[in-house]
Each structure stands twice: as C-alpha cells, then as structure tokens.
C-alpha positions as a Markdown table, in Angstrom:
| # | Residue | x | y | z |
|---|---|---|---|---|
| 1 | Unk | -8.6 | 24.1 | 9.6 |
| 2 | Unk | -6.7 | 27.6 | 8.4 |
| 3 | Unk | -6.7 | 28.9 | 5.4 |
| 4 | Unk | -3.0 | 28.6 | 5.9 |
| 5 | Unk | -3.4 | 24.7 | 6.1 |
| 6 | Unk | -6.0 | 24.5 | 2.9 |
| 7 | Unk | -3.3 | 26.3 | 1.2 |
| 8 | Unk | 0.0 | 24.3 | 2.0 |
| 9 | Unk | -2.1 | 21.1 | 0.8 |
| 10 | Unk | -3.0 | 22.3 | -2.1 |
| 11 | Unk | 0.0 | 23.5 | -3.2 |
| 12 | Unk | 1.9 | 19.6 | -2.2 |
| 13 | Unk | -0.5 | 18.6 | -4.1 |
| 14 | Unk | 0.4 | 20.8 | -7.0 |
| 15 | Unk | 3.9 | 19.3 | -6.2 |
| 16 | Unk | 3.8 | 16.0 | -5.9 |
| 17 | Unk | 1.4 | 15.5 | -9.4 |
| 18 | Unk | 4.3 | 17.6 | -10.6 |
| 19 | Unk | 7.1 | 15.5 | -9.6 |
| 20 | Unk | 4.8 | 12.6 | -11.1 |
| 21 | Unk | 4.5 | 13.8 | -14.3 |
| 22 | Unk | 8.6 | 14.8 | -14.7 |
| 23 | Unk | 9.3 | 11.3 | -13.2 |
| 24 | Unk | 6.8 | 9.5 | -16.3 |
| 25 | Unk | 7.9 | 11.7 | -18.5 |
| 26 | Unk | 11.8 | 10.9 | -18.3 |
| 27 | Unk | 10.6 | 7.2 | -18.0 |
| 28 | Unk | 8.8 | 7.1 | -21.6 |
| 29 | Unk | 5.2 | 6.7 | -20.0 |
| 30 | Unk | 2.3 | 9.1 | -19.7 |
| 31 | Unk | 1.7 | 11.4 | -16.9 |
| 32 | Unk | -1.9 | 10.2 | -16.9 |
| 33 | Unk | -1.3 | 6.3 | -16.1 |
| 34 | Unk | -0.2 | 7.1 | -12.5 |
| 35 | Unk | -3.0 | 7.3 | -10.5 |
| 36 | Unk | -2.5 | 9.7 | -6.6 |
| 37 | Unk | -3.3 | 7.6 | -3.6 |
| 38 | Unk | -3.5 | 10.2 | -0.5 |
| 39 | Unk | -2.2 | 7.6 | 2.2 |
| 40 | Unk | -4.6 | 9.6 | 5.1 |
| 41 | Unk | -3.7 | 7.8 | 8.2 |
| 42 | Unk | -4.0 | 10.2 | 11.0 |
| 43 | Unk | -5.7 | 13.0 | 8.6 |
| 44 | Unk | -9.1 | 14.1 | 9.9 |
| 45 | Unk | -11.6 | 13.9 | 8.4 |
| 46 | Unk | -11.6 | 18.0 | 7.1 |
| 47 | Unk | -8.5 | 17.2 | 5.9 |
| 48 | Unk | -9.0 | 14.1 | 4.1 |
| 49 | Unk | -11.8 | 16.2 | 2.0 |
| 50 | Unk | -9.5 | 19.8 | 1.5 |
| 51 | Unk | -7.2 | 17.3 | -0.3 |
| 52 | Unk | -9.9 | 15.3 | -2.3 |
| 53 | Unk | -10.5 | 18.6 | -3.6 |
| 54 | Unk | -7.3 | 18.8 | -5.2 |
| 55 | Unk | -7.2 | 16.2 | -7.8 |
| 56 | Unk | -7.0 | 13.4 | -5.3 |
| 57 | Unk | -7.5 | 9.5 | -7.7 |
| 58 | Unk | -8.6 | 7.8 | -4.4 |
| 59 | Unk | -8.1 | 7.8 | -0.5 |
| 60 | Unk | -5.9 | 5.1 | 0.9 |
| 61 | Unk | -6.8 | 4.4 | 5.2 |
| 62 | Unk | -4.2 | 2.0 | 7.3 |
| 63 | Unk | -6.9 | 1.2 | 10.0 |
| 64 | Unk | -10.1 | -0.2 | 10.1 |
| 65 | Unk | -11.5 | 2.1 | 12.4 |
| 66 | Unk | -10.4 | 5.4 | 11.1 |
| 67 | Unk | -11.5 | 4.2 | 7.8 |
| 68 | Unk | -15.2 | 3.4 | 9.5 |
| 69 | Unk | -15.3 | 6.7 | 11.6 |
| 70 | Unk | -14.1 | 9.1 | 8.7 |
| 71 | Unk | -16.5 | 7.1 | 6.3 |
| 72 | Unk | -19.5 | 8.2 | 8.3 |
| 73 | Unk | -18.3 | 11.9 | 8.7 |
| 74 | Unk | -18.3 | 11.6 | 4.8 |
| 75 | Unk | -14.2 | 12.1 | 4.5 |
| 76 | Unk | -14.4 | 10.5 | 1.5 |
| 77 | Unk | -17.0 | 12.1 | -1.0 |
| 78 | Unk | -17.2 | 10.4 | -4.2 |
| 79 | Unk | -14.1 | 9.5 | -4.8 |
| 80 | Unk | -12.9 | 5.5 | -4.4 |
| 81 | Unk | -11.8 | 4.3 | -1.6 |
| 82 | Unk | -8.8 | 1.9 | -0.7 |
| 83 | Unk | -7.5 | 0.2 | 2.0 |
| 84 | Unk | -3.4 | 0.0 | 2.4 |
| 85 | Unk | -2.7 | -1.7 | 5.5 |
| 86 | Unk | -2.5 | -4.6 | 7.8 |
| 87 | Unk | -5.9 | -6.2 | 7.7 |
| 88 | Unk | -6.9 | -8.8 | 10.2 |
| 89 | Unk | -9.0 | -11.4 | 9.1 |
| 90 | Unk | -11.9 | -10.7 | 11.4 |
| 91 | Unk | -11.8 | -7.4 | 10.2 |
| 92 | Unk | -13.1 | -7.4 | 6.9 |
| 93 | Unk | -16.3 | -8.0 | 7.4 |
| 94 | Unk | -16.4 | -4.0 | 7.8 |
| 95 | Unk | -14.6 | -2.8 | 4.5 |
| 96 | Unk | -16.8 | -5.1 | 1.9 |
| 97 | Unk | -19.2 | -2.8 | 0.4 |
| 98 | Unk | -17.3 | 0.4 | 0.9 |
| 99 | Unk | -13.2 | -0.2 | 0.2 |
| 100 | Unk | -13.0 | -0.2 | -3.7 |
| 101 | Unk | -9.5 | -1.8 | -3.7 |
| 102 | Unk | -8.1 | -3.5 | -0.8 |
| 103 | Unk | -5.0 | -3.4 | -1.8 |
| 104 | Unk | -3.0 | -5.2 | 1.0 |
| 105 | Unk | -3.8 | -8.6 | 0.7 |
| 106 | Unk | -0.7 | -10.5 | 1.6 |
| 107 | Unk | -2.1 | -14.2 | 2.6 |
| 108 | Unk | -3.9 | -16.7 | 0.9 |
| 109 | Unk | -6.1 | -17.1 | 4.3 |
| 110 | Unk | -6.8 | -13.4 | 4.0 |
| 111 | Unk | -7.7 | -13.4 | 0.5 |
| 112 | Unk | -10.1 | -16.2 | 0.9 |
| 113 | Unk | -11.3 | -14.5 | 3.9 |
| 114 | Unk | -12.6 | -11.8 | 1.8 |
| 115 | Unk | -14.0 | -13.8 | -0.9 |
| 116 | Unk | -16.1 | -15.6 | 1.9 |
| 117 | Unk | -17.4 | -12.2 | 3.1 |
| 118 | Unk | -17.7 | -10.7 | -0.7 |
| 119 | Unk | -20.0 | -13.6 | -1.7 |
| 120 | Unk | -22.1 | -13.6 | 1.7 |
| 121 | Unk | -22.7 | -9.7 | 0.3 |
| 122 | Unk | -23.2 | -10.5 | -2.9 |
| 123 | Unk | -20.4 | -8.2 | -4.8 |
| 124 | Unk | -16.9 | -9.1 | -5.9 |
| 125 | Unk | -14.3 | -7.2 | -4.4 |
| 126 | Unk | -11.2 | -5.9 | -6.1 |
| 127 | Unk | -8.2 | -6.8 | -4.2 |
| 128 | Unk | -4.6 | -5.9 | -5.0 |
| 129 | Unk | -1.6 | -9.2 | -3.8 |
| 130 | Unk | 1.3 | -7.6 | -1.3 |
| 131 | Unk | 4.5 | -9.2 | -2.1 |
| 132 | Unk | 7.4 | -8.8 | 0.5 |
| 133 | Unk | 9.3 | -8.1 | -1.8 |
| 134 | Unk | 12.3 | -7.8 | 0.5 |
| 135 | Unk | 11.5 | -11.1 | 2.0 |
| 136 | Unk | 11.8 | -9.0 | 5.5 |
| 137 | Unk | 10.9 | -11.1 | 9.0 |
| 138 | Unk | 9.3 | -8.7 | 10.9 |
| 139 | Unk | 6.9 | -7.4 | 7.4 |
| 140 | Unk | 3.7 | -8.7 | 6.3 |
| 141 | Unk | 2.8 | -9.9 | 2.9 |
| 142 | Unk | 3.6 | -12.7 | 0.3 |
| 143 | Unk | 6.4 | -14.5 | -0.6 |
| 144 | Unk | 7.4 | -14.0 | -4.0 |
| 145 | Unk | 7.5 | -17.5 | -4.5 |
| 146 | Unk | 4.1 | -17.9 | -3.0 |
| 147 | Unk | 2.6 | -15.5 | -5.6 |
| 148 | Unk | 1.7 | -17.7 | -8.4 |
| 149 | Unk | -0.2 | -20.1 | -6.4 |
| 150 | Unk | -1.7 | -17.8 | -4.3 |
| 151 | Unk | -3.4 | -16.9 | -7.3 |
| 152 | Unk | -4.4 | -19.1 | -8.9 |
| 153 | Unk | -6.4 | -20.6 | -6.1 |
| 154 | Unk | -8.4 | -17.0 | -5.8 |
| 155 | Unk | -8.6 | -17.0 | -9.1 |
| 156 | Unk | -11.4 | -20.0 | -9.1 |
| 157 | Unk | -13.5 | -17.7 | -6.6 |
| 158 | Unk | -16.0 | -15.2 | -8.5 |
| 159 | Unk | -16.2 | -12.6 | -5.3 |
| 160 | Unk | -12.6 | -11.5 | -5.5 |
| 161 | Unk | -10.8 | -10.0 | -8.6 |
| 162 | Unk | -6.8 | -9.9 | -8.1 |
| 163 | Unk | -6.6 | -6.3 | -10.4 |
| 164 | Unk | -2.5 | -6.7 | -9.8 |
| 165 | Unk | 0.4 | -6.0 | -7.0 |
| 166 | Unk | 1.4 | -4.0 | -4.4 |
| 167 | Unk | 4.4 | -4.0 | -2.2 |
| 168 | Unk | 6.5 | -1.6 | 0.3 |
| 169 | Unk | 10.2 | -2.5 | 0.1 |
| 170 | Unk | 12.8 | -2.4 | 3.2 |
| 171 | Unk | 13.2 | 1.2 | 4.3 |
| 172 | Unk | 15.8 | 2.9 | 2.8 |
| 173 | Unk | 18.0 | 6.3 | 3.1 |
| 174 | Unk | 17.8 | 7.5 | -0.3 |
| 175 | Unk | 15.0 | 7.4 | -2.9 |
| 176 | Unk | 17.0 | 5.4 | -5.4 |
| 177 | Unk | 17.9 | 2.7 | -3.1 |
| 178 | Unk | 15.0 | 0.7 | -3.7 |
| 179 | Unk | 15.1 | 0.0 | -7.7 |
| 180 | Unk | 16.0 | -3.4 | -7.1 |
| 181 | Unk | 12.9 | -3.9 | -5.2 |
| 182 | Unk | 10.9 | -2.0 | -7.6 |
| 183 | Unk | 12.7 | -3.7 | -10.5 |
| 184 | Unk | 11.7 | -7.1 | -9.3 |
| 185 | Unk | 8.2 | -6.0 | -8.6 |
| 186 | Unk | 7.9 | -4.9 | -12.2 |
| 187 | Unk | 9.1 | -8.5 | -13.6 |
| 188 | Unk | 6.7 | -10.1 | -11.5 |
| 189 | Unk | 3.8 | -7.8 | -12.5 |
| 190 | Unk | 4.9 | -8.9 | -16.2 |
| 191 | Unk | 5.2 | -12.2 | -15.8 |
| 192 | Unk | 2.2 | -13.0 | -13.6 |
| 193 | Unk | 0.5 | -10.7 | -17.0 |
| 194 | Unk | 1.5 | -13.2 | -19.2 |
| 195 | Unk | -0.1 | -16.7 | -17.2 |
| 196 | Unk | -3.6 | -15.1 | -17.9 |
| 197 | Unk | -5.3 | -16.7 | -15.4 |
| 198 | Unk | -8.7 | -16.3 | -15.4 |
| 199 | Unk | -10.7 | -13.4 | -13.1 |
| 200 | Unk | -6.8 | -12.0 | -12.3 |
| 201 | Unk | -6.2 | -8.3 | -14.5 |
| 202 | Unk | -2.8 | -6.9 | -14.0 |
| 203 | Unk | -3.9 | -3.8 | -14.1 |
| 204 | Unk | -2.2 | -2.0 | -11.0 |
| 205 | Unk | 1.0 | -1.9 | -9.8 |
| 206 | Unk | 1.4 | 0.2 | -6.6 |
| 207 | Unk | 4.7 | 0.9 | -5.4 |
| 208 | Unk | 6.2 | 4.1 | -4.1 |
| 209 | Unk | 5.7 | 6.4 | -1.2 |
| 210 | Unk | 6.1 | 10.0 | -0.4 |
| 211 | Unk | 9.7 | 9.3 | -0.2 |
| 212 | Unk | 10.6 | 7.2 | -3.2 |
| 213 | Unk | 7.4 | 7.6 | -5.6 |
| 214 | Unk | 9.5 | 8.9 | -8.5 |
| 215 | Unk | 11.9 | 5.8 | -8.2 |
| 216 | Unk | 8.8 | 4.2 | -8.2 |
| 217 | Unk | 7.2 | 5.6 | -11.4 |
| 218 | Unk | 10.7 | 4.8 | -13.0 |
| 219 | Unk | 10.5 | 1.5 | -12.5 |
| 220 | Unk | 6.6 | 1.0 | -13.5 |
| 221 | Unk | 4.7 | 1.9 | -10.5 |
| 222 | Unk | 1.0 | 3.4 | -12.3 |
| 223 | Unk | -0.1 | 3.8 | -8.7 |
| 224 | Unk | 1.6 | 5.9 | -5.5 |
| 225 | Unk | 0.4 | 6.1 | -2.0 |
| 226 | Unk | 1.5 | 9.5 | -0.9 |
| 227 | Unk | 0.7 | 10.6 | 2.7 |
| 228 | Unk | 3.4 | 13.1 | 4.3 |
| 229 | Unk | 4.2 | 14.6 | 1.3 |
| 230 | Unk | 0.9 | 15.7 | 0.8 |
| 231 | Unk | -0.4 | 16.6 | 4.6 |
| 232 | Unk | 3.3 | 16.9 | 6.1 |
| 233 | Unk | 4.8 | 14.8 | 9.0 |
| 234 | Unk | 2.5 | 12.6 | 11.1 |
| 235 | Unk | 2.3 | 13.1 | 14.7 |
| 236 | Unk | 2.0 | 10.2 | 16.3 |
C-alpha cells in the first residue's frame, strides 16, 4: 500500500465525518450520534486497518469468508465488528463469537437460526432486523408488515438482542430520492420504540450509504455504512 493510498483514505475519511456532521447539524441532532461503518467488501486486509486508523466506529464485511480470512490477518484490531450482508443460515455458525452486530437479519428463520447457535455458545448476540423497505422482489429482508411479529417471537429467546433496524432502499439516481424510504424507516423505528417489548432496544437505525448517507442522517439514520466513499470504487 503507498503512501499515496494511506493518504487519499484518510483524507475521505476526513470527508465523509465532515459531510456527517454538516448533514446532523442542519437536521437538529448531534454530530456524535452517527456512528461510521466502513462497508470493507473487497478491501484487504492492509486497507481495512489504514482506515481503522482514522476514526473508523466499526468494520461492516458482506461475506462470510472475507470476514473469516481478514479476521485472522487481524484486519480488524480492536474495533467492533459487524456483518452487513446476505447471510445463509448455515453460515452463522462462523460469525457467533466474533460479529458484534449482525445487522442483516431479514427472516424470522434466520433470526432463530442465530439464537440456536448464540445459545449453543453461550453469549447473546446483538442483531439488527432488515426491512425491505421498498418491498422489492428480487431483495432480501422483511416485510414491513412482518416486522412486529417477527419480533416479538425473538424477543422470548435470551441469545439474541434485536438493538433496532436496518434497511437499503431501491437504488436510486440522486441522494434525495430515497426520503420516502428513509422516512418510513424512521416511523417504524419509532413505533416499534414505543411497543417495548422485552430484550428488543431500538437503539440503532442504519440507513444510508456512501451515496445517500446525508439523506440518510436527515431522516434519522445514527448509523451509515460507507464503503466507496471511503476506499474509492470497487473492482469487481
């Protein structure tokens, strides 16, 4: 890795928390509530640390296996861990004891799934509910209608702790395109608040990308998942 590349990731870095803090500040909230999830699918493992340097809240991996081989190079430091994609059921058996969040649960068969593998381990394991919020075909994650029940049946299992929502609306061509989404993610982070069910603390709502974050933070995201904008354009 150049200097050239420690550099540039620094200074996005520098950029995006900047962007955050303008975006809370014009929204009434604190700068400080947001909390900087460096999406670091395709990152190596060098990569993932240079920016963990830089004031990094947690790392966010897509797959499985990256997460696994980057955890034993030591990617990851001190600093939590999350997991923020699609997760097979068969799967989590390797994230228990080292994901801090999983925030992409978006079935009740996955959520149970991990409370079966939490409670063989021994831990409880905070999870974060996906809604589709955009109710799209081809996109994984809960109904919004499904949401209520959906927790309140992991609610009566001690090894997973809902700790609040997380969704990716439809893909859009401009960053304001998705308030509605993020509007309606907000009401149901409110109202799912106010049912107090028990082992359920709305605590995070994670919404926004590198390309919409601030729409995100207007709307009440307190948790972005920034990738390009902090290591530039994936290759696939």
């Amino acid at each position: 890795m150049t200097e050239q590349e420690r550099t540039q990731i620094a200074e996005n870095i520098r950029r995006v928390r900047e962007q955050m803090a303008e975006a809370a500040l014009r929204a009434g909230r604190r700068p400080e509530e947001i909390q900087l999830v460096a999406a670091t699918k395709m990152n190596d493992a060098e990569r993932v640390r240079e920016a963990l340097r830089h004031g990094i809240d947690a790392a966010g991996e897509n797959r499985v296996q990256e997460l696994l081989d980057k955890y034993e190079a030591g990617a990851y430091g001190d600093k939590p861990l999350h997991f923020i994609g699609t997760l097979q059921t068969n799967k989590v058996k390797y994230l228990i004891g080292k994901t801090a969040l999983i925030q992409s649960v978006g079935s009740l068969k996955l959520g149970q799934a991990i409370a079966r593998e939490a409670e063989k381990r021994g831990v409880c394991q905070d999870i974060l509910l996906e809604v589709n919020i955009g109710r799209e075909a081809a996109k994984s994650g809960l109904n919004p209608d499904a949401l209520d029940e959906t927790a309140a049946i992991l609610q009566e299992n001690p090894s997973v702790r809902i700790r609040g929502l997380m969704a990716i609306p439809p893909v859009a061509d401009e960053s304001d395109k998705n308030t509605r989404y993020f509007d309606r993610m907000r009401q149901l982070f409110i109202d799912m608040a106010a049912k107090k069910y028990d082992n359920v603390n709305m605590d995070f709502l994670s919404m926004g990308m590198s390309g919409d974050f601030t729409a995100a933070i207007a709307c009440g995201s307190n948790m972005v998942r920034v990738g390009s904008a902090i290591f530039g354009p994936r290759h696939y």
